[in-house]
DSSP file (Angstrom, degrees, kcal/mol; ACC not computed):
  #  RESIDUE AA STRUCTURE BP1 BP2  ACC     N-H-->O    O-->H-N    N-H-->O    O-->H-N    TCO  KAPPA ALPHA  PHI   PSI    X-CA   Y-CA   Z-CA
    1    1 A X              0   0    0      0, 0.0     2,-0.3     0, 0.0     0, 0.0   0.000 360.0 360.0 360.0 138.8  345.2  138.4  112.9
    2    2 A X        -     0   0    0      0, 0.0     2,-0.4     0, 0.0     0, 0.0  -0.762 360.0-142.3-109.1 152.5  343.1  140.9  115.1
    3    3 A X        -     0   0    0     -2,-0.3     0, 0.0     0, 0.0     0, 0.0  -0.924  22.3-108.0-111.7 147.4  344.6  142.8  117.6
    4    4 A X        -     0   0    0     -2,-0.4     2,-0.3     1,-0.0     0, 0.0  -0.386  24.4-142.7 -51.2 128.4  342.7  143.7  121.3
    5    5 A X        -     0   0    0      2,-0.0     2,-0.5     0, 0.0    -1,-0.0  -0.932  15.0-155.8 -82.8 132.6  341.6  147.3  121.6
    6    6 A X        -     0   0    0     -2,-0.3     2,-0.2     0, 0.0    -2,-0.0  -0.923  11.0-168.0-102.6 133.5  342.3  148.1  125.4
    7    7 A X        -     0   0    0     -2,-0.5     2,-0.5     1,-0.0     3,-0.1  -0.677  28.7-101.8-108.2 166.3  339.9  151.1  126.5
    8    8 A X        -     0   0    0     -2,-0.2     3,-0.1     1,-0.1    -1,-0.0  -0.767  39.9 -94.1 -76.5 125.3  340.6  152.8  129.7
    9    9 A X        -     0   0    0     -2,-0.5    -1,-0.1     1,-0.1     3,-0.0  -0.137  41.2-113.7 -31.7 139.0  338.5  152.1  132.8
   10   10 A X        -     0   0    0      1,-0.1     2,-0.9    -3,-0.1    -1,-0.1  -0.154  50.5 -95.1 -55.9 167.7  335.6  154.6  133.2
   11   11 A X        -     0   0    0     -3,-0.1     5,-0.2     1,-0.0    -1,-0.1  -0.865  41.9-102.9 -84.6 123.0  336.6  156.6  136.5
   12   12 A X        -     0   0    0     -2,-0.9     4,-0.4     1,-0.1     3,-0.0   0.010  20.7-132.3 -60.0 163.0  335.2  155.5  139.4
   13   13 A X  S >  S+     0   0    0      1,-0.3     3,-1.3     2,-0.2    -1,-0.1   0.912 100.0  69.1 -90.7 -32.9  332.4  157.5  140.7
   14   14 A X  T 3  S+     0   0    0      1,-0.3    -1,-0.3     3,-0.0    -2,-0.1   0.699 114.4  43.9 -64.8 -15.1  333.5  157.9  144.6
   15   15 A X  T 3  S+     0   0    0     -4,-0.1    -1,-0.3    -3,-0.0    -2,-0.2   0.731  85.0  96.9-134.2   9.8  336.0  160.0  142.6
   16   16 A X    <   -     0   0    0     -3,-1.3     2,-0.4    -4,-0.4    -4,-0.0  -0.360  61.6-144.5 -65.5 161.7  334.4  161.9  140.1
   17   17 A X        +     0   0    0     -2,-0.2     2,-0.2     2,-0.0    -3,-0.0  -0.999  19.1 178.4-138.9 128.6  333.7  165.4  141.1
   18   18 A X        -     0   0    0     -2,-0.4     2,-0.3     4,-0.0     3,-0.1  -0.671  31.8-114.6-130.0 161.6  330.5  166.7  139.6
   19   19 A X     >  -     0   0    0     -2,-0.2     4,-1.7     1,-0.1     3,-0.3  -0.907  28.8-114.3-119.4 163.2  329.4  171.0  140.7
   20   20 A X  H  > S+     0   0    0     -2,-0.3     4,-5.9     1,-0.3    -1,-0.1   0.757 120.8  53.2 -55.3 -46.1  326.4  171.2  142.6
   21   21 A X  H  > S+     0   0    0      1,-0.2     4,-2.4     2,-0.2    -1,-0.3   0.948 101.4  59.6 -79.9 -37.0  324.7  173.0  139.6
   22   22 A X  H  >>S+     0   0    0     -3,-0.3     4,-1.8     2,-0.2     5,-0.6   0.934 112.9  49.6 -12.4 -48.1  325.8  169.8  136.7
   23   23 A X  H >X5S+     0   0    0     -4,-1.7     4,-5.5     1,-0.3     3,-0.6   0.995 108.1  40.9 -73.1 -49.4  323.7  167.9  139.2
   24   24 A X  H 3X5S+     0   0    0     -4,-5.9     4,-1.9     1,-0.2    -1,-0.3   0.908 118.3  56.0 -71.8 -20.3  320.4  169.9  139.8
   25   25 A X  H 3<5S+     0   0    0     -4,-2.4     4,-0.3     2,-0.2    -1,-0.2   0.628 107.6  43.9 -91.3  10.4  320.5  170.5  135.9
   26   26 A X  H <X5S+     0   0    0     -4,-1.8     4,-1.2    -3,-0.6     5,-0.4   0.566 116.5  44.5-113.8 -16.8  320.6  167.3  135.0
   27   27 A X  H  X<S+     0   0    0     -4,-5.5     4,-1.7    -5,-0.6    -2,-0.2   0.930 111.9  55.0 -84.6 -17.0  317.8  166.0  137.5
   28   28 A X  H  < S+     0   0    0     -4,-1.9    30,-2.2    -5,-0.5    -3,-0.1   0.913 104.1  53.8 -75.5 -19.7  315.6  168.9  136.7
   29   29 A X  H  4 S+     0   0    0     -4,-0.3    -1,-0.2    -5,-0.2    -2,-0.1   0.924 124.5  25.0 -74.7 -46.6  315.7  168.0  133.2
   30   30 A X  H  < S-     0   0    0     -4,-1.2     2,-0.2     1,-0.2    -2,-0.2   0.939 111.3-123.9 -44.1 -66.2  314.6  164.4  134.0
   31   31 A X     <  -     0   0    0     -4,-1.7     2,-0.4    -5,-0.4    26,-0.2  -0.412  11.3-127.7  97.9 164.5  312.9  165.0  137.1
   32   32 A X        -     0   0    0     24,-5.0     2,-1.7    -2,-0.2    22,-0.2  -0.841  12.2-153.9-141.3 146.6  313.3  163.8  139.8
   33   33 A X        -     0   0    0     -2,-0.4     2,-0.5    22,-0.2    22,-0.2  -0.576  11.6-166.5-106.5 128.2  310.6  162.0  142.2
   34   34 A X  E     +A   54   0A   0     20,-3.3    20,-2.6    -2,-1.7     2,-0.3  -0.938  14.4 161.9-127.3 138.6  310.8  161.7  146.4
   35   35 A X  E     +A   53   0A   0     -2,-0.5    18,-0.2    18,-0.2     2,-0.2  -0.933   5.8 144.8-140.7 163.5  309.0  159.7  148.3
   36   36 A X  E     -A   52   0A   0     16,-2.2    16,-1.0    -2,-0.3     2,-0.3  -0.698  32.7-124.3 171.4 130.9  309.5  158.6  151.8
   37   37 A X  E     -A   51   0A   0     14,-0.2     2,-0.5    -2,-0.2    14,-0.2  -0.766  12.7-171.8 -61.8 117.2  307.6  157.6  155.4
   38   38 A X  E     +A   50   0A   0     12,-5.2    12,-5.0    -2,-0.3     2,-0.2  -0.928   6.6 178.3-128.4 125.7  308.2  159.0  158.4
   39   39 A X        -     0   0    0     -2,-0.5    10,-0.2    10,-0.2     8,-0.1  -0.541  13.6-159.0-124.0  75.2  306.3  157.3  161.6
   40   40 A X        +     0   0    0      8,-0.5     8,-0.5    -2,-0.2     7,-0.4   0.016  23.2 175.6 -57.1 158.6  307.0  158.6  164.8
   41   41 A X        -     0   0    0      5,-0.3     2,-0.3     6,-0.1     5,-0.2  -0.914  26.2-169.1-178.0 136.2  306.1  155.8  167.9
   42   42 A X  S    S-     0   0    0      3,-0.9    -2,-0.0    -2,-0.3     0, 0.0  -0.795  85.5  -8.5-157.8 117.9  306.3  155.3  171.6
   43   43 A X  S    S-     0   0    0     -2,-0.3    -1,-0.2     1,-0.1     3,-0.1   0.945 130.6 -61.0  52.2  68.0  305.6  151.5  173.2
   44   44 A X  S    S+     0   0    0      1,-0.2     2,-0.4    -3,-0.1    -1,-0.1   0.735 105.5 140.4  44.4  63.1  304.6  150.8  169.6
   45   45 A X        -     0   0    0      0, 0.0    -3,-0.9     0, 0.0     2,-0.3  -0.865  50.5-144.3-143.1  69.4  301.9  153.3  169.9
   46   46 A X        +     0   0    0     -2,-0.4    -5,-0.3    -5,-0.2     3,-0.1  -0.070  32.5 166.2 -54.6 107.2  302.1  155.2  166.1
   47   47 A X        +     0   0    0     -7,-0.4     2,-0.4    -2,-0.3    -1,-0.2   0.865  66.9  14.7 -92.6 -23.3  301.2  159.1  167.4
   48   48 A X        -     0   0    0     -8,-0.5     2,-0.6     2,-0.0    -8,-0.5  -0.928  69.2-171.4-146.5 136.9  302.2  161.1  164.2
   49   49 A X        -     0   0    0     -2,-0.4     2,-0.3   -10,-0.2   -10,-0.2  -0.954   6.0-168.8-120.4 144.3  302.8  159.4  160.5
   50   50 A X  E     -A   38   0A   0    -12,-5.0   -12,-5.2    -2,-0.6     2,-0.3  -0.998   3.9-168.7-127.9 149.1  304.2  161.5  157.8
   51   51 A X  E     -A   37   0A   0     -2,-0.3     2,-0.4   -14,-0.2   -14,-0.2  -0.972   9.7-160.8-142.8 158.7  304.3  160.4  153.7
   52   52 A X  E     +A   36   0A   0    -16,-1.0   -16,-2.2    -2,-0.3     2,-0.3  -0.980  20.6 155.4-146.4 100.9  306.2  162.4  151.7
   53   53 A X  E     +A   35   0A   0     -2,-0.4     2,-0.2   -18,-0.2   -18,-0.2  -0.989   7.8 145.0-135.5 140.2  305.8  162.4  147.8
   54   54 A X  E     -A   34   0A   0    -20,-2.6   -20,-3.3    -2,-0.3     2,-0.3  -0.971  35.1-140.0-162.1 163.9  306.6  165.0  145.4
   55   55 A X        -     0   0    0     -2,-0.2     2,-0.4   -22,-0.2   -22,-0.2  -0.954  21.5-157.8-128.4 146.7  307.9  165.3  141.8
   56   56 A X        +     0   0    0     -2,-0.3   -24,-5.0   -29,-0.1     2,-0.2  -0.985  27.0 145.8-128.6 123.4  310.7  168.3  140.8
   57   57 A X        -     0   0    0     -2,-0.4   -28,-0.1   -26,-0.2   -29,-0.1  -0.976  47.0-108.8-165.0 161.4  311.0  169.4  137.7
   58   58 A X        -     0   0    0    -30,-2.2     2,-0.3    -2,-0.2   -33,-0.0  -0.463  34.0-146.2 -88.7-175.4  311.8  172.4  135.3
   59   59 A X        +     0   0    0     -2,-0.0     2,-0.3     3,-0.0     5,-0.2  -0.867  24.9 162.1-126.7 158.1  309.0  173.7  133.3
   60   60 A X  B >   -B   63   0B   0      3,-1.7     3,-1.9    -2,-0.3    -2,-0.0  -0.977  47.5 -71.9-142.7 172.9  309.2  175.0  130.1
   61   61 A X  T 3  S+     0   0    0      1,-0.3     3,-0.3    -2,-0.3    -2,-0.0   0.789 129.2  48.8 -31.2 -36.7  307.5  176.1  126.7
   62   62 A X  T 3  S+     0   0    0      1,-0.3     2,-0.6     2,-0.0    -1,-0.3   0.836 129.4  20.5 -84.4 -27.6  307.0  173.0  125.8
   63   63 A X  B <  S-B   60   0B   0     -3,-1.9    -3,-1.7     0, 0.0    -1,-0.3  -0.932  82.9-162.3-128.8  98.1  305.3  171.8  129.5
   64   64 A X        -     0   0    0     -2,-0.6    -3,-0.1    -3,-0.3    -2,-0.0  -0.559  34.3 -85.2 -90.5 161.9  304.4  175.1  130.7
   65   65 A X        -     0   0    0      1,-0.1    -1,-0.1     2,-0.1    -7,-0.0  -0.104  38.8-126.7 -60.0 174.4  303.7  175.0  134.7
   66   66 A X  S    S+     0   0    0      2,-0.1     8,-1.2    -3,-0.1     2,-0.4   0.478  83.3  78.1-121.3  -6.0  300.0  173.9  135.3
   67   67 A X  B    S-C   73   0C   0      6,-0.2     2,-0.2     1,-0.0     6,-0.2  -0.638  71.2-137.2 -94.2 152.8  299.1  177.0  137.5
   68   68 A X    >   -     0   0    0      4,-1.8     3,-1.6    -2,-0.4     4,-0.1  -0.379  32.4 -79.7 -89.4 169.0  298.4  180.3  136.5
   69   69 A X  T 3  S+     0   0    0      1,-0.3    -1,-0.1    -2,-0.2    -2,-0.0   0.651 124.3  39.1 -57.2  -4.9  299.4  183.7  137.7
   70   70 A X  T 3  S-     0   0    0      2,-0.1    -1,-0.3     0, 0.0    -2,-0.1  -0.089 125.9 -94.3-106.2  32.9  297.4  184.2  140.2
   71   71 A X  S <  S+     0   0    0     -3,-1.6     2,-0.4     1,-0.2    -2,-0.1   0.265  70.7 148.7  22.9  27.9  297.6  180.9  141.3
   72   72 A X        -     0   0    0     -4,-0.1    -4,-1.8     1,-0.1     2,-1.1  -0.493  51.9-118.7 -62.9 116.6  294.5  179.3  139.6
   73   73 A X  B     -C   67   0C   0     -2,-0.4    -6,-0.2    -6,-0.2    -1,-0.1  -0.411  33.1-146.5 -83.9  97.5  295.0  175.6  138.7
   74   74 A X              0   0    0     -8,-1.2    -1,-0.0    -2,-1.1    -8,-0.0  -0.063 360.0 360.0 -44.7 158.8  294.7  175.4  134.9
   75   75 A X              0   0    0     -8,-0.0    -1,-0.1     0, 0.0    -2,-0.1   0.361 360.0 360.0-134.7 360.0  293.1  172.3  133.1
């Protein structure tokens, strides 16, 4: 005869408490990518569009940044 293991529910996330700096070091380690549209309009008339992509991430020895020190874009 087997017996049930009962495990605990994880904690729900709306009540974990994470600090600020846990969070940006575990997206920078990842990365993290934002992208997003912004279209200003008036009587359906587009006058200004903004798009908005960028990727954040750390750099390190192993992916060193891809400028140099004077701000020359290595290849």
């Amino acid at each position: 005869m087997t017996v049930p293991v009962t495990r605990a529910a994880p904690e729900p996330l709306a009540e974990r408490r994470i600090a600020l700096v846990d969070l940006l070091d575990r997206l920078l380690a990842g990365g993290v990518v934002l992208s997003g549209d912004l279209t200003l309009r008036i009587a359906d008339v587009d006058l200004v569009r903004v798009d908005l992509k960028a990727l954040i991430s750390s750099v390190s020895e192993d992916v060193p940044s891809p400028w140099g020190p004077a701000g020359e874009v290595r290849l």
